[in-house]
N, C-alpha and C positions, 0 to 999 in steps of 0.2 A: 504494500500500500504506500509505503516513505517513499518508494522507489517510483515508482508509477503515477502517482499525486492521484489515485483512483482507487475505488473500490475493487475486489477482488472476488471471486467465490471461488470456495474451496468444495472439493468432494470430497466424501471419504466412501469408500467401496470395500466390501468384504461377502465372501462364499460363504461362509463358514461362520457368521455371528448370529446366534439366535435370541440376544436381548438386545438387538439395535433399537428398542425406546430407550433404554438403560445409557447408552452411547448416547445417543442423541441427544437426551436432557442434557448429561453430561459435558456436549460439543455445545449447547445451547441450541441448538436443530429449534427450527418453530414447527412444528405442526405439518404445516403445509410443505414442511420443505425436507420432510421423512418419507424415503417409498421403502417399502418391502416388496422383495419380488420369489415368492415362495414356489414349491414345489409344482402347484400347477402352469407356470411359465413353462414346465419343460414338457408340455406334452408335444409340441412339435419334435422333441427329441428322437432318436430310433431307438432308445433303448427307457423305456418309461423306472423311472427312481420309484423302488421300493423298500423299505426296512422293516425288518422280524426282530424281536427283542426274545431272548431266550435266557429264562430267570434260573437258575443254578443255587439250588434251599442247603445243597448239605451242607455239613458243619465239619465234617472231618476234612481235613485241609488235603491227605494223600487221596480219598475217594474223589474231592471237589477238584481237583487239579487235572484227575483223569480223567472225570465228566467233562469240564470244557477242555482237553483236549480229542474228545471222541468228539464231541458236538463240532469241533474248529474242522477236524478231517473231516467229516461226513459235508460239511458244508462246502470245502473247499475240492475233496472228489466230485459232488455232487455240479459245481464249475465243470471242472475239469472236466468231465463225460459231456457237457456241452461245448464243449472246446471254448473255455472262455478263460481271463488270465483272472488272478486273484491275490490282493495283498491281503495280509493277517500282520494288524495292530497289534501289537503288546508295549508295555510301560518301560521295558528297560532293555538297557543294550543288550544285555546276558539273556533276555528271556529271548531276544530276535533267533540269535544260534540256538538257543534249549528246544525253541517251538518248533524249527527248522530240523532237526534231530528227530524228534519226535515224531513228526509227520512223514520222515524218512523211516522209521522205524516200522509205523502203522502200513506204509507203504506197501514194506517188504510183508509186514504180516500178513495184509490181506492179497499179495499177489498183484498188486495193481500199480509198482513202480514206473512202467509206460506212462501211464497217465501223466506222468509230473514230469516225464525226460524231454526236453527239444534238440533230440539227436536226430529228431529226421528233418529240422530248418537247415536251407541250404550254407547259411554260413554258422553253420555250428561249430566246424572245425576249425575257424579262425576266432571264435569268440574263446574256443576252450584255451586257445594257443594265448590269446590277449589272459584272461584268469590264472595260469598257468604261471604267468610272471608275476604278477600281484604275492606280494609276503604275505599275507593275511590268507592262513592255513581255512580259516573257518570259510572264508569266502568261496574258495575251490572245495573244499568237501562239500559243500551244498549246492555246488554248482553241478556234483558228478552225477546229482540226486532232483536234477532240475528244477532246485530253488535257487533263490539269493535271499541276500541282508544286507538291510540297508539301515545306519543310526549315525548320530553324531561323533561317534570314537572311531569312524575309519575314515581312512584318508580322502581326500576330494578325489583323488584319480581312480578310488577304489569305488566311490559313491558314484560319479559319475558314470565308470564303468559300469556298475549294476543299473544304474536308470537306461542306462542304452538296451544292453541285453534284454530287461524287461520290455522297454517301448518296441523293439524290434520283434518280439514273440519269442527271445530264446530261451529266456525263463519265464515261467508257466506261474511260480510263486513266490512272493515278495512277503517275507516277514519283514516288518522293519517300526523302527519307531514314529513317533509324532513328527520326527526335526523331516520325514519324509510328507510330510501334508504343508509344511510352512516353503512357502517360496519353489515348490516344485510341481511343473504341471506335469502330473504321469498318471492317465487317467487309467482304472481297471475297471471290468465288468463287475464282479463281487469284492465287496470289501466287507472284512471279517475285524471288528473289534471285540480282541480275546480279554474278555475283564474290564470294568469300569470302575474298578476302584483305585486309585494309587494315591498311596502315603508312605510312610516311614514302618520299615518290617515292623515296627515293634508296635506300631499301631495299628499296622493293615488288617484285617477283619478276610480278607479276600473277597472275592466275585467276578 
């Protein structure tokens, strides 16, 4: 405005804010100068937005950890037989590689490790070659398993490598943290948020 000798508007835009009145009082926003543009805006979309909320009651923390991760696989096989790619949210760097394991694990039990391999993308042999050089052991063991991970604690060239692989089809599934929703457009068909609780271990409750 000092600059200009004129008044100015500012916008502010956000995906992902569900108390934009809360912002907007905030911003001093008047009324009229607040839009929400919710989920029915996207029905010109090709793929209509939908969410399932599935509540998880037990109390025993090794039963409760095996439940959502049977529920996490079935949901993210149940992708995958539609040929569709899938991130699975979880709260910590350690839980990205634990989930990625485990779903590797489930994989093999049930016979159904194809479903999650992109060894039949035509540049799969140069992607594995690009992982292959990467230091970060956890990255390639789940890449052998046709996942990635992606969080705040690995390198930019290792982060950016798994946003390509994924964007391109060659990984099938992205465990990864929140710092993957902030500032990165890498859109999936399913996206699986494992738990909605996080706090401090000694508080956590689980969910």
């Amino acid at each position: 405005v000092e600059a200009s000798q004129s008044m100015i508007r500012v916008v502010g835009l956000s995906a992902t804010l569900p108390n934009y009145k809360d912002v907007g009082a905030f911003l001093r926003v008047a009324p009229s100068g607040l839009f929400h543009f919710g989920p029915e805006f996207r029905r010109v979309a090709p793929v209509p937005l939908a969410m399932e909320f599935l509540g998880v009651s037990v109390t025993n923390m090794a039963a409760r950890t095996n439940l959502m991760n049977e529920i996490c696989y079935n949901k993210v096989v149940d992708a995958l037989k539609r040929g569709k790619q899938v991130m699975v949210f979880v709260h910590s760097r350690k839980e990205t590689g634990k989930t990625g394991r485990v779903l590797a694990e489930m994989a093999a039990k049930h016979g159904e490790e194809a479903l999650f391999l992109g060894d039949d993308h035509p540049q799969y042999g140069m992607a594995l070659k690009e992982v292959r050089k990467s230091r970060n052991r956890e990255l390639a063991e789940l890449f052998d398993s046709g996942m990635g991970l992606h969080h705040a604690g690995m390198l930019r060239g290792d982060r950016s490598l798994t946003e390509r692989l994924f964007s391109d089809g060659i990984i099938k599934v992205l465990c990864c943290t929140a710092t993957l929703a902030w500032g990165v457009n890498l859109p999936a068909h399913t996206v699986v948020i494992k738990g909605t609780q996080s706090a401090p271990p000694e508080k956590n409750s689980g969910g």
